[in-house]
ZAMARGU-4260 file (C-alpha; in steps of 0.2 Angstrom, whole numbers, plus 5000, padded with zeros to 4 digits):
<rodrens>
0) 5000/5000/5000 | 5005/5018/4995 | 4994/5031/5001 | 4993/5048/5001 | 4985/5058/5018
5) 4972/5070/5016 | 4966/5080/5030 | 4950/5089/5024 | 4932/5094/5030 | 4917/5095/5016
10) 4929/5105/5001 | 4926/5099/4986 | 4945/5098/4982 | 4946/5085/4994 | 4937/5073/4984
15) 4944/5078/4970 | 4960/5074/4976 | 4955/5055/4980 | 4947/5054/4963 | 4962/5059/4954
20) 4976/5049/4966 | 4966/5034/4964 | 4965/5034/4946 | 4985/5034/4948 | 4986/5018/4958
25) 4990/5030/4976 | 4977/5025/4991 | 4969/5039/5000 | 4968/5042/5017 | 4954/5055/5024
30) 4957/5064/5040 | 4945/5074/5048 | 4936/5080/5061 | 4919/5083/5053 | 4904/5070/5052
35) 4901/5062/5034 | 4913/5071/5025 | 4909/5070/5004 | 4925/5064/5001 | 4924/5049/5012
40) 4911/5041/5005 | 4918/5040/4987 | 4921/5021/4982 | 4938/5028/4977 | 4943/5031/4996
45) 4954/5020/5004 | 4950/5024/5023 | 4943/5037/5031 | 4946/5044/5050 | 4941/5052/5064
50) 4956/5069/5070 | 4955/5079/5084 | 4946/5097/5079 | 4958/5110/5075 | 4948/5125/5081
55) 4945/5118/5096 | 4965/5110/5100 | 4977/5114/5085 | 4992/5107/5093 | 4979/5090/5097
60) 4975/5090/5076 | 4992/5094/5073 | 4998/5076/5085 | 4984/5068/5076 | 4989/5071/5058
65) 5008/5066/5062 | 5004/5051/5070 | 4995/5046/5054 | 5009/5053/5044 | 5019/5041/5052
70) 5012/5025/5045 | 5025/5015/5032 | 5013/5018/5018 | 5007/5036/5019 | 5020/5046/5006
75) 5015/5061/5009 | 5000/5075/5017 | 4991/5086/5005 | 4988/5104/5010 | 4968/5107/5009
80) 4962/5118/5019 | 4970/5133/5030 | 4974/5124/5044 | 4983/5111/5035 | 4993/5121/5024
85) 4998/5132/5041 | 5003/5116/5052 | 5012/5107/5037 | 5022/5124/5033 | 5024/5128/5054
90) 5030/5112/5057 | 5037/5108/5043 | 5051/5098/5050 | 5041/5088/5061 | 5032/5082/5046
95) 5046/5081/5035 | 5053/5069/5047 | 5039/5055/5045 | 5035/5059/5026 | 5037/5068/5010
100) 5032/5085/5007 | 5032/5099/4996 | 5027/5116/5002 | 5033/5133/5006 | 5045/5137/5022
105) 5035/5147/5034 | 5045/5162/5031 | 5037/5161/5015 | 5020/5156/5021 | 5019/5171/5034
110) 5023/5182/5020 | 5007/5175/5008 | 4997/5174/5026 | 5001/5194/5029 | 4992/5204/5017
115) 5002/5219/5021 | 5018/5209/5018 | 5011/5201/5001 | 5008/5219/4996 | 5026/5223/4998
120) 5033/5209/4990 | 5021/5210/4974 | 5025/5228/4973 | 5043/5225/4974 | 5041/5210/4959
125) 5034/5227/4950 | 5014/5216/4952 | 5000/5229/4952 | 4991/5228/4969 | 4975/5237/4977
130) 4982/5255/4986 | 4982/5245/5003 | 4983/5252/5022 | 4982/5248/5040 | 4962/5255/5046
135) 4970/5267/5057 | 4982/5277/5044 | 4969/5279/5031 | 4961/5296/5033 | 4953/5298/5016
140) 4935/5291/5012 | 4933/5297/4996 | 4933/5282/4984 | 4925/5265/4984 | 4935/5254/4995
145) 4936/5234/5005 | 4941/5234/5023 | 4945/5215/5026 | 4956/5204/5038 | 4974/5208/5037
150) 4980/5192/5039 | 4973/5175/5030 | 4975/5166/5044 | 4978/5169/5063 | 4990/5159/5072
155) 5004/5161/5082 | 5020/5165/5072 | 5008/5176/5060 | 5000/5185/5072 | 5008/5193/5087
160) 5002/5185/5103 | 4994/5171/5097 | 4992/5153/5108 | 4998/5142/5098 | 4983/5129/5101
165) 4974/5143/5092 | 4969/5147/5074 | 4955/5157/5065 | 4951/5161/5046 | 4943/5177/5047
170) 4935/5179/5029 | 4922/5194/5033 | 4923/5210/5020 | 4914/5227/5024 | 4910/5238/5007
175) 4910/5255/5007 | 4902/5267/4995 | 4913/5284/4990 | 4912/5295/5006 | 4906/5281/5018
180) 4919/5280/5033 | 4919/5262/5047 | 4916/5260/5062 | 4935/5257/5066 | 4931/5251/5083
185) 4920/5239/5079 | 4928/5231/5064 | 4944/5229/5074 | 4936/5221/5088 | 4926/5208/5077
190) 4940/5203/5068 | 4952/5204/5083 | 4966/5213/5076 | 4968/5230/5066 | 4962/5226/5047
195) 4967/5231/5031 | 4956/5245/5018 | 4961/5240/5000 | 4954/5252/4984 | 4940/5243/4976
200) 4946/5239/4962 | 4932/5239/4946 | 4935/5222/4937 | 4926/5214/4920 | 4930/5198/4928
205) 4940/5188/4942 | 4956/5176/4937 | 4963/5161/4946 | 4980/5155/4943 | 4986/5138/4952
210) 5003/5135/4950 | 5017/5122/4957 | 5034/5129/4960 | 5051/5121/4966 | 5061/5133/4973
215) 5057/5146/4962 | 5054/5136/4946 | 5039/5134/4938 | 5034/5116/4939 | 5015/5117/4932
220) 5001/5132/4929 | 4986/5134/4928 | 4972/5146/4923 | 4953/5151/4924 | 4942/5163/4921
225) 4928/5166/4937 | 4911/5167/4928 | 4901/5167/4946 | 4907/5166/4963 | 4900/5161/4981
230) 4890/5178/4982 | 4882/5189/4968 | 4899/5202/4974 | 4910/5189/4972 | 4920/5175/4982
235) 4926/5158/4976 | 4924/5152/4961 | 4908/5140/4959 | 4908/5142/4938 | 4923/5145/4931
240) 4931/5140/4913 | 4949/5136/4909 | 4959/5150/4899 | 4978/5153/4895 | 4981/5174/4896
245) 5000/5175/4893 | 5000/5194/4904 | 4991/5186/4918 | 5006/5171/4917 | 5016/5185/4918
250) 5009/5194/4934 | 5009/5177/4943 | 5027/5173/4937 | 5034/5188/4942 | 5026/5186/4961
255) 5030/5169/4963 | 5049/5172/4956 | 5049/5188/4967 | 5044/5174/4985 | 5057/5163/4976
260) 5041/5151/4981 | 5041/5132/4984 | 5026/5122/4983 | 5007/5125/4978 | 5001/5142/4974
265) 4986/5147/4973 | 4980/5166/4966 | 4969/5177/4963 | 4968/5193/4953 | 4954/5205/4946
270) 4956/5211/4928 | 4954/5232/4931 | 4939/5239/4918 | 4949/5252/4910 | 4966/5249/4913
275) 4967/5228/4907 | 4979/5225/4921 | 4977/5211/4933 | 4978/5215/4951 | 4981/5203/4964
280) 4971/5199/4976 | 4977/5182/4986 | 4987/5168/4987 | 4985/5152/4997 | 4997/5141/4999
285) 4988/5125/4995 | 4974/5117/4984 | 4961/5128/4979 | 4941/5128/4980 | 4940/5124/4961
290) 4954/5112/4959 | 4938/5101/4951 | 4940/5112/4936 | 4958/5111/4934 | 4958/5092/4936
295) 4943/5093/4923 | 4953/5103/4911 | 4965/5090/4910 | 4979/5099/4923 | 4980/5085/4938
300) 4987/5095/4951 | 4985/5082/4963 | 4994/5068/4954 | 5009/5084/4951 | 5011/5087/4970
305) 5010/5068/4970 | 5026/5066/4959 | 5034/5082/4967 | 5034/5077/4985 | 5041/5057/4979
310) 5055/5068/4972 | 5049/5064/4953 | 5047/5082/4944 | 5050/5075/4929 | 5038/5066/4926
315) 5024/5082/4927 | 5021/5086/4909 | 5004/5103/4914 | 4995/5106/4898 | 4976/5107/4898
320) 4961/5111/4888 | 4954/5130/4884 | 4937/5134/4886 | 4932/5120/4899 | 4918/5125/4910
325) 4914/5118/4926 | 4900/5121/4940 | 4898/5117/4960 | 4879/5113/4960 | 4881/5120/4980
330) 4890/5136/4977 | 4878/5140/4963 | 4863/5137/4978 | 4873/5148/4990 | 4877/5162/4975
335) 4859/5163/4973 | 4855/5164/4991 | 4865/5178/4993 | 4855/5186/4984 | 4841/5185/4993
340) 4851/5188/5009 | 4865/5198/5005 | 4869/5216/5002 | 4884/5227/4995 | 4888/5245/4994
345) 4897/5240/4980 | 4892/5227/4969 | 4874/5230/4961 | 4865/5214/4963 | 4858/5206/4950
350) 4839/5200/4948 | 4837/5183/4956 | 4825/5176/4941 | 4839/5182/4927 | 4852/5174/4936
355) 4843/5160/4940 | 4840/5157/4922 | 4857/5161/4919 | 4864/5147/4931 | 4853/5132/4922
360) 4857/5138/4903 | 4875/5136/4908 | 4872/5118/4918 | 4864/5112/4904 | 4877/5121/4890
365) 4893/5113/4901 | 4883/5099/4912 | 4903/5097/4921 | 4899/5098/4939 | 4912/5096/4956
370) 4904/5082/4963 | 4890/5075/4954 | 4897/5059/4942 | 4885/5045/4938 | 4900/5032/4941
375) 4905/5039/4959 | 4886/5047/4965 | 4891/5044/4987 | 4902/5064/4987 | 4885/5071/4980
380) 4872/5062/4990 | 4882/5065/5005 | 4884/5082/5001 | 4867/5088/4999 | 4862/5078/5015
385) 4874/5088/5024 | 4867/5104/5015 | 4850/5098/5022 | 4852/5093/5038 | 4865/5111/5040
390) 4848/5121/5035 | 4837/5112/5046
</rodrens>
């Protein structure tokens, strides 16, 4: 047995990952601490088991995940979700020690977590990036702008004075029209720390790059295009379609040359209306919420971290197809709740029957969807029970 760890919760990119490893022959391992995860009940995985709750004890989930990553046959951990991708890069030689890995050092990792740093660094690699400030120096309200976390994660070592049995993803934004000032107080104490008010940048479209680097060398890329996202004003992407821009290769090249980055990559950018530029927005340092698109396009990111991490670069070969698009039947629900329950100061919000109609023409034009296969049904059955029982 050869297996490969993955610690994941109801992401779709942790099924995707089983689906595509076990095409390759590599048993699949599901750790988590959630009831009737999706993933775990795809006839393609190999085992799936109970961990300790990272929000509750991260140091308990981080014990957990070693003592599994320990066993002869698991090769290697894959970095799912934010707490995984933190542990594996905070601990990095604790895990290294009882299998393979391939992700970033966690000078590297504090530097994509801080916002403020990221800034910085893409500037300096000559990236466009949102005017960007602590809450507390900005003085001028004039313009449209975002305030939002500093800090993509909140742990110790990225954010002064952190427990390190702690961690929180703080993923809240505030919108403000031109001339609309915050409630600084307020929004400092709800997040727990001083946040960070971006220009809002006007976009024609969001942009997703996911990339694999060795040690500043590219090792595979990726591109989409974000059609819809988790709300009407934006978010994840749940339909996307493949593309290949060669200035948006660019941008991300220059950042991730500019971090002399290691590992997986995951970032976003906004196309600017008038100018044509892309602007970044985020990167995370591990699979990303619409890895079923990129698998569907033909780029197996889970097979290439695969072969990285067994020290077998190369033997990745990236190429995909143009124009693929896919759908996640859940985000596309929750992109039309936010309609009915959402507001922004920003983002004009679309009629709810037009983008209703909108959302089936496209199922039925690209009927590609995350989880729903005819050959593998468990993920999506599992998944709209926990949807239902989540709403009861």
């Amino acid at each position: 047995m050869t297996a490969a760890l993955i610690p994941t919760g109801y992401e779709t990119q942790g099924y995707t990952c089983v689906q595509s490893l076990s095409r390759h022959g590599i048993d699949t391992i599901i750790a988590s601490e959630k009831p009737r995860v999706p993933a775990g009940a795809s006839r393609h995985c190999t085992e799936s088991l109970s961990v300790s709750d990272p929000r509750a004890d991260l140091l308990a989930y981080r014990d957990d995940l070693l003592e599994l990553a320990r066993r002869p046959a698991v090769k290697t951990v894959v970095p799912i979700r934010p707490d995984g991708a933190y542990l594996l890069s905070r601990y990095r030689d604790e895990f290294e020690a009882a299998t393979d890995l391939f992700v970033p050092s966690f000078d590297q990792f504090r530097t994509v977590a801080d916002r403020l740093r990221l800034v910085e660094a893409a500037e300096s690699g000559g990236v466009p990036v949102p005017s960007t400030a602590r809450l507390g120096e900005v003085e001028e309200w004039s313009g449209e702008q975002i305030v939002k976390s500093r800090y993509n994660v909140l742990a110790e070592g990225v954010v002064p004075d952190r427990e390190p049995t702690d961690m929180t993803v703080e993923k809240s934004l505030t919108h403000l029209a031109a001339g609309e000032a915050p409630d600084a107080e307020a929004l400092s104490g709800a997040m727990g720390h001083e946040p960070i008010v971006q220009e809002y940048i006007p976009s024609t479209a969001e942009y997703m790059i996911g990339a694999l680097y060795d040690h500043g060398e590219p090792l595979a890329m990726f591109q989409h295009r974000q059609i819809r996202g988790d709300t009407y004003a934006g978010g994840g992407g749940v339909y996307r379609e493949s593309v290949a821009i060669p200035e948006l290769e660019a941008a991300a090249r220059a950042l991730l040359d500019e971090l002399d980055w290691h590992g997986l990559a995951c970032i976003e950018y906004m196309r600017h209306e008038e100018t044509g530029e892309f602007y970044l927005t985020e990167i995370n340092p591990r699979m990303w919420q619409s890895l079923p698109s990129t698998v569907r396009a033909g780029a197996d990111f889970p097979l290439y971290y695969w072969l990285a991490a067994r020290g077998r670069e190369d033997e990745i070969d990236c190429s995909y197809d143009l124009g693929v698009g896919t759908h996640s039947l859940h985000g596309e629900l929750r992109h039309l709740l936010s309609i009915v329950r959402t507001d922004s100061s920003v983002v004009a919000k679309p009629p709810i029957t037009r983008r209703a109609r909108e959302i089936l023409v496209s199922c039925l034009r690209e009927p590609n969807f995350d989880y729903l296969t005819l050959d593998d049904p468990g993920p999506f059955i599992r998944g709209v029970r926990n949807e239902l029982s989540w709403r009861r």
